[in-house]
C-alpha beads as a LAMMPS data file, in Angstrom:
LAMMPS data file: protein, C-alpha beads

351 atoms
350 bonds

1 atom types
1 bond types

-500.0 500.0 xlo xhi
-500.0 500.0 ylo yhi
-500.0 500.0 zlo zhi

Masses

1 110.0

Atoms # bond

1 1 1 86.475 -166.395 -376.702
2 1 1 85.367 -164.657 -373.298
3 1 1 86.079 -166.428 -370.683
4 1 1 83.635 -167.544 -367.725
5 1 1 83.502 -164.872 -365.354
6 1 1 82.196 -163.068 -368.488
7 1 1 78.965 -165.086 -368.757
8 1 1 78.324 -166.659 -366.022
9 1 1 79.445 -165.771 -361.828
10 1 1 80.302 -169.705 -361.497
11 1 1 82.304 -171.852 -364.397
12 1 1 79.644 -174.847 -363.904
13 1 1 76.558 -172.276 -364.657
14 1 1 75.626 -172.744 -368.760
15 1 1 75.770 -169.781 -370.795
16 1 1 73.626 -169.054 -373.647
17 1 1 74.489 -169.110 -376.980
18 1 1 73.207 -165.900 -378.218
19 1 1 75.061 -164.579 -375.098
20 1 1 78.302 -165.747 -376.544
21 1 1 76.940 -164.238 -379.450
22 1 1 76.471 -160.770 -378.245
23 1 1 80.281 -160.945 -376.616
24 1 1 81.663 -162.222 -379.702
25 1 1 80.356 -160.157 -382.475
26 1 1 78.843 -156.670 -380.920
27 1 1 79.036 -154.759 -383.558
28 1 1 78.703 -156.864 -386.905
29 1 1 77.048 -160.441 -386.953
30 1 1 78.226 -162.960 -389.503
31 1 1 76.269 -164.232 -392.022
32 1 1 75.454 -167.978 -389.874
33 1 1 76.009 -166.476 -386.548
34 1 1 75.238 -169.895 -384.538
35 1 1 77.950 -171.668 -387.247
36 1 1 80.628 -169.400 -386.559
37 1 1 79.903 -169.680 -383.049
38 1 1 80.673 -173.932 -383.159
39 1 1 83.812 -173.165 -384.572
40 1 1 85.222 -170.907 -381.934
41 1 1 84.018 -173.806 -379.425
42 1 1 86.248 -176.088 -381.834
43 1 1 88.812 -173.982 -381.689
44 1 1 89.046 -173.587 -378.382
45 1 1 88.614 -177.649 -377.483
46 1 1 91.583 -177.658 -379.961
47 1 1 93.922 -175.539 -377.814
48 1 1 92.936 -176.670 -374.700
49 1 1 93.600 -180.211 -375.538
50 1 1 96.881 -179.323 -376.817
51 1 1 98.025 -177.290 -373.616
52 1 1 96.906 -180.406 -372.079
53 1 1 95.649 -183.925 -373.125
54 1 1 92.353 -184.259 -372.140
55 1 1 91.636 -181.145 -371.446
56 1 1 89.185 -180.669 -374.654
57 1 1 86.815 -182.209 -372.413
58 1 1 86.254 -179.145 -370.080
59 1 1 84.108 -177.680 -372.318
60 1 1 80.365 -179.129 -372.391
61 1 1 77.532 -178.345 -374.686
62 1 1 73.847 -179.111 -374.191
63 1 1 70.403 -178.077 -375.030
64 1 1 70.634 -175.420 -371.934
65 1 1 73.884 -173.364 -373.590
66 1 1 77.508 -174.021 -372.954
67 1 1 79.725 -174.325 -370.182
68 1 1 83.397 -174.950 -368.668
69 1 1 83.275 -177.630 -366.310
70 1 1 86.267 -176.509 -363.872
71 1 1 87.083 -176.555 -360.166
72 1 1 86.723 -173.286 -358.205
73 1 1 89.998 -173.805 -356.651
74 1 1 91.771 -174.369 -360.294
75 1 1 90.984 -170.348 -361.351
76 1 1 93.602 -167.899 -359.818
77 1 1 90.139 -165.164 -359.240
78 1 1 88.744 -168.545 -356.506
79 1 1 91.552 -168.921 -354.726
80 1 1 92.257 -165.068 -355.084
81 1 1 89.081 -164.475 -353.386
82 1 1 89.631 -167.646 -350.828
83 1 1 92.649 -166.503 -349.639
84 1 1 91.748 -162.600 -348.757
85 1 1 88.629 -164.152 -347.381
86 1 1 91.086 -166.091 -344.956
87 1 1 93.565 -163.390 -344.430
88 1 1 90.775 -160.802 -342.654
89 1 1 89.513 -164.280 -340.718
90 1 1 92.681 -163.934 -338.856
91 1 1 93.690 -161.150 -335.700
92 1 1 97.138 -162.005 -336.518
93 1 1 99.539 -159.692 -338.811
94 1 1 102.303 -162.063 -339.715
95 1 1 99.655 -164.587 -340.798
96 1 1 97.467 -161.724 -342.437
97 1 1 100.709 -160.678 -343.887
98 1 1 101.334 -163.726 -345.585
99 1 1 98.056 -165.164 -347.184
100 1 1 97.862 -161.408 -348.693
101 1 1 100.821 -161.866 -350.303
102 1 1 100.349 -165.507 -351.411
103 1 1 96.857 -163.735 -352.952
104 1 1 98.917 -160.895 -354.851
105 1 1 101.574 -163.303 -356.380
106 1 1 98.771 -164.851 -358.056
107 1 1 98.654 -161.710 -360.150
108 1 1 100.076 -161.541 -363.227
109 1 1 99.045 -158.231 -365.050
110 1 1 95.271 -156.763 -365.545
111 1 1 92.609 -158.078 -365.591
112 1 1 91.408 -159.446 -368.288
113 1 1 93.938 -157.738 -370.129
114 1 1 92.809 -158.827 -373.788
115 1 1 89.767 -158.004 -373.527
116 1 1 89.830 -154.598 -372.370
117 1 1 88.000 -152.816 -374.929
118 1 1 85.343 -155.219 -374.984
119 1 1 82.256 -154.128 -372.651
120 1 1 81.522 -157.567 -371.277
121 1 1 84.671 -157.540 -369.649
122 1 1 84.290 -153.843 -368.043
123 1 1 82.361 -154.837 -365.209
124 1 1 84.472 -158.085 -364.402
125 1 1 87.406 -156.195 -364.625
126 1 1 86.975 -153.135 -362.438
127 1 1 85.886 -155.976 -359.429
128 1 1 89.234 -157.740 -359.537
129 1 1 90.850 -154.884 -359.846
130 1 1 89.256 -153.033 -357.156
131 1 1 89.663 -156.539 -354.625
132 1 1 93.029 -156.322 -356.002
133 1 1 94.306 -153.089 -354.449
134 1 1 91.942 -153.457 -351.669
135 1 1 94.186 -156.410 -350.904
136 1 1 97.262 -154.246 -351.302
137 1 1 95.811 -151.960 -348.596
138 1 1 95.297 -154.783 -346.086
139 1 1 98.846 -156.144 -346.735
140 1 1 100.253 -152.733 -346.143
141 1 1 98.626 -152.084 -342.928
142 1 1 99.261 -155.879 -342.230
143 1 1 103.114 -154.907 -342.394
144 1 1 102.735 -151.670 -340.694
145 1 1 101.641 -153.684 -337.406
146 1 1 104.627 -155.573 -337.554
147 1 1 106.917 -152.833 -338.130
148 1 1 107.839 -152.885 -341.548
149 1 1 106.972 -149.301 -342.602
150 1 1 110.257 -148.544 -343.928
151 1 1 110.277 -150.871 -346.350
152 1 1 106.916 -150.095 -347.426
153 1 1 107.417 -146.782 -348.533
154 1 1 108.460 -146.790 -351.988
155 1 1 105.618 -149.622 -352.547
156 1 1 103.362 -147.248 -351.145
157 1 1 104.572 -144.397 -353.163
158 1 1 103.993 -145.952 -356.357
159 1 1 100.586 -146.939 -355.170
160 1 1 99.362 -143.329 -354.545
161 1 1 101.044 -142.138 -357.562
162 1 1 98.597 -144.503 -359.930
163 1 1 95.626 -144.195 -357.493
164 1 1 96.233 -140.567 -356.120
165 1 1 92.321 -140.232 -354.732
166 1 1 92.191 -143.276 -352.532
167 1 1 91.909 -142.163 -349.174
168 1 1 92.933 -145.367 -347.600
169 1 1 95.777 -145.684 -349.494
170 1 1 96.932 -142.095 -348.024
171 1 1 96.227 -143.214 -345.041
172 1 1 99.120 -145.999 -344.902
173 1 1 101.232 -143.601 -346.113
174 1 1 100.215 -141.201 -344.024
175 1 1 101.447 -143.362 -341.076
176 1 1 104.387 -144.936 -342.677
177 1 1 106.118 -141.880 -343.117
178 1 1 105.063 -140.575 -339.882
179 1 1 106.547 -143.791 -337.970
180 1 1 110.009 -143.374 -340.827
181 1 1 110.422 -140.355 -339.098
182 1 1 109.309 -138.237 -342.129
183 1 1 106.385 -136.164 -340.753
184 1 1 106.320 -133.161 -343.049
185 1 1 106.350 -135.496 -346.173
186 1 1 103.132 -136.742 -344.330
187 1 1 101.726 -133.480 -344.101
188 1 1 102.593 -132.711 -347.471
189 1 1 100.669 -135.851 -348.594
190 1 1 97.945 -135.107 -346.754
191 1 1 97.982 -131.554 -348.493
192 1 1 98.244 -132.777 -351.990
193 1 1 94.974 -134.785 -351.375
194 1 1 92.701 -132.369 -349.499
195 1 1 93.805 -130.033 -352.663
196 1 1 92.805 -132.697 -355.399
197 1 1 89.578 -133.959 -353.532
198 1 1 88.731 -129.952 -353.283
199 1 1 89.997 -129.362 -356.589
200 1 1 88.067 -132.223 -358.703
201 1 1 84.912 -133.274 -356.607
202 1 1 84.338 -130.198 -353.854
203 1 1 84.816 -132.500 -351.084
204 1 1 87.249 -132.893 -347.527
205 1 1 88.982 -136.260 -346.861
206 1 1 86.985 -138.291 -344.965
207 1 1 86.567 -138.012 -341.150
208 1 1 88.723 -140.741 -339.902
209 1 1 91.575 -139.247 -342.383
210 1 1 91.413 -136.065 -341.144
211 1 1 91.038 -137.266 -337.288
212 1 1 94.530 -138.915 -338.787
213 1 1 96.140 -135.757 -340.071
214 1 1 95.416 -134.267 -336.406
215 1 1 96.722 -136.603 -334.608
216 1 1 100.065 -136.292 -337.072
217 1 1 100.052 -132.472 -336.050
218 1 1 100.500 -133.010 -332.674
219 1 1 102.481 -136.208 -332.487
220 1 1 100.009 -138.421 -331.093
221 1 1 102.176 -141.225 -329.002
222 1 1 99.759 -143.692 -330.260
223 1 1 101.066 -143.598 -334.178
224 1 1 104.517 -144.525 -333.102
225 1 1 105.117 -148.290 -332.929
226 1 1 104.946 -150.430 -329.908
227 1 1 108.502 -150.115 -327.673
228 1 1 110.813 -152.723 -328.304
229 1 1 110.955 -154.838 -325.289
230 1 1 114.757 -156.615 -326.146
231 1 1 115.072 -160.169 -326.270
232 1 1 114.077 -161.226 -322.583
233 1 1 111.365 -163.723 -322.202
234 1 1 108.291 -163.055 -321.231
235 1 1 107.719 -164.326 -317.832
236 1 1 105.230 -167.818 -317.868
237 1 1 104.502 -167.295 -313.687
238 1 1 105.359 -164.895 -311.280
239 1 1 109.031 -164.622 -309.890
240 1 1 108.064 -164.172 -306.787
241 1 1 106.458 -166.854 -303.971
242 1 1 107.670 -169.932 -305.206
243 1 1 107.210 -172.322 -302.709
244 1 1 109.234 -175.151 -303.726
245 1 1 112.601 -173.230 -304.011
246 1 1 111.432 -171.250 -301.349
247 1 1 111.733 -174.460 -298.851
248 1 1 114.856 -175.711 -300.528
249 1 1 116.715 -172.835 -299.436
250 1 1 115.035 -173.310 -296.103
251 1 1 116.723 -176.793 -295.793
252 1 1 120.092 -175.523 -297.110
253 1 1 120.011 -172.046 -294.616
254 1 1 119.365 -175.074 -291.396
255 1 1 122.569 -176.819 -292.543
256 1 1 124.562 -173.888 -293.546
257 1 1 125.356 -169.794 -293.328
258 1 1 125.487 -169.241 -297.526
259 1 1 123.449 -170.498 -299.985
260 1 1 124.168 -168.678 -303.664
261 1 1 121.530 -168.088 -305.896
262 1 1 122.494 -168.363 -309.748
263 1 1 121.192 -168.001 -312.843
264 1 1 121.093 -165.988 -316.039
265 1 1 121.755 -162.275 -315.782
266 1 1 118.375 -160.355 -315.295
267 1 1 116.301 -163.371 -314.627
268 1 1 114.402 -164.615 -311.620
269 1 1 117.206 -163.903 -308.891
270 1 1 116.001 -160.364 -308.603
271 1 1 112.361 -161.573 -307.806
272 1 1 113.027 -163.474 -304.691
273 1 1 111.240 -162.127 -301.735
274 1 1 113.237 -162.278 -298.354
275 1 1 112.507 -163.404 -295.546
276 1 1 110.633 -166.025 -297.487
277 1 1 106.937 -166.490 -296.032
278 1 1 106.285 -167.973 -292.437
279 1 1 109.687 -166.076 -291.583
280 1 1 108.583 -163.052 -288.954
281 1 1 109.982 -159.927 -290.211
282 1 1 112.091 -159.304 -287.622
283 1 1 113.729 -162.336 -287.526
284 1 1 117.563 -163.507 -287.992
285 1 1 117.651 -167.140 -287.379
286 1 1 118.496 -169.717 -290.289
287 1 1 116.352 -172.828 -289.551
288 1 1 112.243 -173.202 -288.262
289 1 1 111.954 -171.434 -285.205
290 1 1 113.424 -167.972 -286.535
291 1 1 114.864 -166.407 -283.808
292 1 1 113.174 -162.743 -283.301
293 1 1 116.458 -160.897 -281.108
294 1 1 116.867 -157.752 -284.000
295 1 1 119.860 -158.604 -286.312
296 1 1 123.214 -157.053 -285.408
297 1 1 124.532 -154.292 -287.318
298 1 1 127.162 -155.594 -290.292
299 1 1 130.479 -155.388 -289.415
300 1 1 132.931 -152.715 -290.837
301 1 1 134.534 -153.647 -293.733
302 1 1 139.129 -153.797 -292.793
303 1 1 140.615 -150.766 -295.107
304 1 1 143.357 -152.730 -297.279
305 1 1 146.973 -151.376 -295.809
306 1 1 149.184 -149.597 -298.602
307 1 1 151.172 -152.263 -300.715
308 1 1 154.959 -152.049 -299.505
309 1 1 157.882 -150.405 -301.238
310 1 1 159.453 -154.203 -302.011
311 1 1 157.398 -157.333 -302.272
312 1 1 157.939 -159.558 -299.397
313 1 1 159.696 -162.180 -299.457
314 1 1 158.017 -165.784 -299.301
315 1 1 155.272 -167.278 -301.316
316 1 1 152.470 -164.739 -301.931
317 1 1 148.725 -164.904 -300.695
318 1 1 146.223 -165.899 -303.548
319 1 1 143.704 -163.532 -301.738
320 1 1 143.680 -159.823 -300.709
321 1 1 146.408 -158.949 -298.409
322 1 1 144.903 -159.129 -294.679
323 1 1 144.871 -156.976 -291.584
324 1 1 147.479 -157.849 -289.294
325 1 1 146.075 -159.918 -286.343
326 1 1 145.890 -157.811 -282.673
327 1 1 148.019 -158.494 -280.117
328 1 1 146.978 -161.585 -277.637
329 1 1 145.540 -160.064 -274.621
330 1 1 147.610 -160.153 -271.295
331 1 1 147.707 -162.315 -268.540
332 1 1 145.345 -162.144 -266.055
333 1 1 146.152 -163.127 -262.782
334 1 1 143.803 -164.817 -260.657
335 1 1 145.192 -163.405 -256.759
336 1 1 146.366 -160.215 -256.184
337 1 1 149.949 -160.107 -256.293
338 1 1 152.732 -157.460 -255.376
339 1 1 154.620 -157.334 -258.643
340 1 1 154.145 -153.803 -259.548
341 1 1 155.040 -154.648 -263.514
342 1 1 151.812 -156.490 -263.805
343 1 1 149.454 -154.697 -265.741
344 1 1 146.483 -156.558 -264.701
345 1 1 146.918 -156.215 -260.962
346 1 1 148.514 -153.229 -260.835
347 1 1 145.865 -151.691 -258.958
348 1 1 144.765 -154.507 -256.039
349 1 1 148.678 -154.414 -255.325
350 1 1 148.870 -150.986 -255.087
351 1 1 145.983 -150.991 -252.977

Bonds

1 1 1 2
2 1 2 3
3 1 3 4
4 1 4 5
5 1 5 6
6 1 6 7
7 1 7 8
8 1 8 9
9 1 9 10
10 1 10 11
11 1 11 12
12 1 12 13
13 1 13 14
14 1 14 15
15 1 15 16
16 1 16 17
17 1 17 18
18 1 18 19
19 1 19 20
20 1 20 21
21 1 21 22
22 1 22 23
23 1 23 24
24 1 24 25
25 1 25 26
26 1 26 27
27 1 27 28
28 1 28 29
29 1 29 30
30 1 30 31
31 1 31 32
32 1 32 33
33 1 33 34
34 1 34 35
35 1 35 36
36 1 36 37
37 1 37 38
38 1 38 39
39 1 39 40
40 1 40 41
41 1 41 42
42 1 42 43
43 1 43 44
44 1 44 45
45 1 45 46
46 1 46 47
47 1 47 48
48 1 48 49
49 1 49 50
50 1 50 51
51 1 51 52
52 1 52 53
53 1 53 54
54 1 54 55
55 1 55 56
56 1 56 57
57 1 57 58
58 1 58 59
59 1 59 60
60 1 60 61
61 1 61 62
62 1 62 63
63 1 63 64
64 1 64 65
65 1 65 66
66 1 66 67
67 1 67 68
68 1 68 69
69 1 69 70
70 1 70 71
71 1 71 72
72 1 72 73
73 1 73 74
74 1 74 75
75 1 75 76
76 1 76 77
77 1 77 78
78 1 78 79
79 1 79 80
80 1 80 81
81 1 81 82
82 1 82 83
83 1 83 84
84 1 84 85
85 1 85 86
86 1 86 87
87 1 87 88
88 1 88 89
89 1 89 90
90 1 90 91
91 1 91 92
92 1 92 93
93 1 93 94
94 1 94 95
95 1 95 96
96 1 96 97
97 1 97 98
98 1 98 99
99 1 99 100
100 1 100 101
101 1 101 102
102 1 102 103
103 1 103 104
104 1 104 105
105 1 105 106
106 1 106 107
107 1 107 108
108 1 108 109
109 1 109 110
110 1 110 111
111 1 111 112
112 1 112 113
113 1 113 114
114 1 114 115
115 1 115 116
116 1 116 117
117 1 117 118
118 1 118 119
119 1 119 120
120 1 120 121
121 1 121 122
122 1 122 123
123 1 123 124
124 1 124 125
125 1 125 126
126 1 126 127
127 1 127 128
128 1 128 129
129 1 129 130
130 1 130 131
131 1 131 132
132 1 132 133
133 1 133 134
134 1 134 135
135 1 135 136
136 1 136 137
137 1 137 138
138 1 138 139
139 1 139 140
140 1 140 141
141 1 141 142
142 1 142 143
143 1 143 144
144 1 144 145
145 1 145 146
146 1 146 147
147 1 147 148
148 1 148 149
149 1 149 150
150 1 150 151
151 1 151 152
152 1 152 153
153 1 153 154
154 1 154 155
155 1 155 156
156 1 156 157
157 1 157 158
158 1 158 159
159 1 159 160
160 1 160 161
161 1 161 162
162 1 162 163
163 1 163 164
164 1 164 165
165 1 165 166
166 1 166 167
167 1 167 168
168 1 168 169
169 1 169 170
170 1 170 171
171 1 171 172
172 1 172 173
173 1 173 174
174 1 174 175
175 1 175 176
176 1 176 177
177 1 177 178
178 1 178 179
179 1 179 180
180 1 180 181
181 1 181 182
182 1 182 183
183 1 183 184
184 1 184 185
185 1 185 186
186 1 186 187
187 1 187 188
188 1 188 189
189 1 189 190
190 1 190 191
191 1 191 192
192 1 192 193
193 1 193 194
194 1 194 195
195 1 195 196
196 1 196 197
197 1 197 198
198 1 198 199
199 1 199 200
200 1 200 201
201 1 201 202
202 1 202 203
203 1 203 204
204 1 204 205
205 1 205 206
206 1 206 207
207 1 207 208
208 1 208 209
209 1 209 210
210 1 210 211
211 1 211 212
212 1 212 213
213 1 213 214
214 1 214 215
215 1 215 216
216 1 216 217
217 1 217 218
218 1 218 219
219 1 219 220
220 1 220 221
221 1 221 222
222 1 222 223
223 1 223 224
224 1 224 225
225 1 225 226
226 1 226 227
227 1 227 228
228 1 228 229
229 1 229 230
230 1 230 231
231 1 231 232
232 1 232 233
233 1 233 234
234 1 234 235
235 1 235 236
236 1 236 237
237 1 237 238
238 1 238 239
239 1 239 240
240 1 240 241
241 1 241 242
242 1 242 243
243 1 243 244
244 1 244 245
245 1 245 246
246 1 246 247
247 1 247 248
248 1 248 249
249 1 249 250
250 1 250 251
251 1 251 252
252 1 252 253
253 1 253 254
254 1 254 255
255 1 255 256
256 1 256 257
257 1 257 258
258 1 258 259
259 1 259 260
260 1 260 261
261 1 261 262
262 1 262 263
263 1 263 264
264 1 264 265
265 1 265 266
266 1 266 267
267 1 267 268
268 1 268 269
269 1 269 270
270 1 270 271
271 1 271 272
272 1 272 273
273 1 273 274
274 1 274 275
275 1 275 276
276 1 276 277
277 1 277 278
278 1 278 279
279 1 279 280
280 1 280 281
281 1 281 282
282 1 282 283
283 1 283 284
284 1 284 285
285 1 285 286
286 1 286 287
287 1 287 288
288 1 288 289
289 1 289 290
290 1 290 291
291 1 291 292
292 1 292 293
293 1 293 294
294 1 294 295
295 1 295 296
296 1 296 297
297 1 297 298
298 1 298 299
299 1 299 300
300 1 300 301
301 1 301 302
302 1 302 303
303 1 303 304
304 1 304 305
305 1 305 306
306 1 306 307
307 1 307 308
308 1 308 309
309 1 309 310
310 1 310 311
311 1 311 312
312 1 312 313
313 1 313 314
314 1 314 315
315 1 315 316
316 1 316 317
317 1 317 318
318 1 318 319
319 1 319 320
320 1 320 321
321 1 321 322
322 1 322 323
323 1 323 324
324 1 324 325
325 1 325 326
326 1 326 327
327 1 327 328
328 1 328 329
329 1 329 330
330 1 330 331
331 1 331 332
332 1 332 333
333 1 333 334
334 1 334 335
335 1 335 336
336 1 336 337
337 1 337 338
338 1 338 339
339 1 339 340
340 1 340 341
341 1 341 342
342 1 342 343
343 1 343 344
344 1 344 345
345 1 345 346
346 1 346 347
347 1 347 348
348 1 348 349
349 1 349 350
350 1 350 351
């Protein structure tokens, strides 16, 4: 018994008995051609009720013909075609990705498979088939945008093997292999259909595959996948200007010399802008009312001495080892005096 798509293009359209006639019986008619077709309809109201109860009821008869009263969404071709119909809706390649591939598992061998030597079922056929690897195109270049080429290859290898003319197909290859790393395989391929195109029809690969081929010749940067950025976040605002922070560390400079800055490696600390704004450039003070005198040069940094021979003895420093103070300064007296053994007033005594 053909099924719907055969007749009709929707289940609830009738179809006409000497339609279901023609399908049936193309070559040879039976003697009481309208008889035999009332049993078939039996029949199949028999097996549909026993796959499930009730079911014997989906099939209607009326002066107009016959039909199959079903729900679009109920046939695997409707929700076939609703799905792929969603997938190209969307701009996004993991959701593309996935509605292609909840289209595809629907699949479960040709079409129409037992019917494929019967000429009603050509035509039906070929379109599913054809929106069938159409869809496998869209889910490979779907998988290609998210950078998935390496898996894809021996897919796509198996694909061009059964379709070997289908220039889009080559194309996803094309670039697959060419992102894999594998660019004279994709030349190759490229090769192998130019020569079978030439060979069979007289014609070139289309324009946009051959624009691809070139741009494969001379390593176009553009066919390489987007560089991985590493696992950073993308910044939500800019790191730079923030006013709030920018006046707590205002407060905390106009009660103290330090304030530390923390925070994950890499992050925002390196896009703080100093002197914060309102600040004149050239000024060195810590609280409002900067002070503009230029800032002193930073001091030299004490050499550590060399570590001694022995430790010494006593309990040791938890810091660095410091500079030994320098000597205190010496007296200073305040007349002139005639002790020639002071340093400081050597020179008025002498005098």
């Amino acid at each position: 018994m053909p099924c719907w798509p055969c007749c009709s293009p929707s289940p609830a359209a009738r179809c006409r008995p000497h339609r279901l006639v023609d399908h049936l019986w193309p070559d040879r008619l039976p003697a009481h051609p309208l008889n035999a077709l009332q049993g078939k309809l039996s029949h199949l109201r028999r097996v549909l009720d026993a796959t499930e109860p009730g079911a014997r009821a989906l099939v209607h008869s009326g002066p107009a013909g016959y039909r199959i009263d079903v729900e679009g969404k109920a046939l695997d071709a409707a929700r076939f075609t609703a799905l792929t119909a969603e997938a190209r809706a969307t701009d996004r390649p993991a959701e593309r990705a996935r509605l292609l591939t909840e289209a595809l598992e629907l699949w479960r061998g040709p079409a129409f498979a037992d019917f494929a030597d019967r000429p009603f079922a050509l035509a039906a056929a070929a379109g599913l088939d054809e929106a069938r690897l159409t869809a496998e195109e869209e889910l490979a270049e779907a998988r290609i945008d998210l950078g998935q080429h390496r898996e894809l290859l021996p897919r796509l290898a198996d694909l061009t093997t059964r379709h070997p003319l289908r220039q889009r197909l080559c194309a996803v290859r094309l670039r697959a292999l060419y992102r894999s790393g594998r660019q004279d395989e994709a030349l190759e391929a490229y090769a192998e259909l130019r020569r079978a195109l030439a060979d069979q029809f007289g014609l070139d690969p289309e324009p946009s595959l051959a624009a691809l081929h070139r741009q494969i010749l001379r390593r176009d940067p553009t066919l390489l996948p987007p560089a991985d950025t590493g696992n950073l976040p993308a910044p939500v605002s800019e790191l730079v200007g923030r006013d709030g922070p920018l006046a707590q560390v205002r407060e905390l400079l106009a009660a103290g010399r330090l304030v530390t800055l923390t925070g994950p490696a890499a992050s925002a600390r390196p896009g703080w802008r100093w002197p914060p704004p309102g600040r004149p450039p050239g000024a060195t003070g810590t609280a409002p009312g900067w002070s503009s005198s230029p800032p002193s040069p930073p001091a030299a940094t004490a050499r550590r001495s060399p570590r001694p021979s022995s430790p010494p003895s006593g309990p040791r420093p938890n810091g660095p080892t410091a500079a030994a103070p320098p000597p205190p300064p010496p007296p200073t007296c305040t007349t002139p005096c005639a002790d020639a053994t002071c340093c400081s007033c050597s020179t008025t005594a002498n005098t």
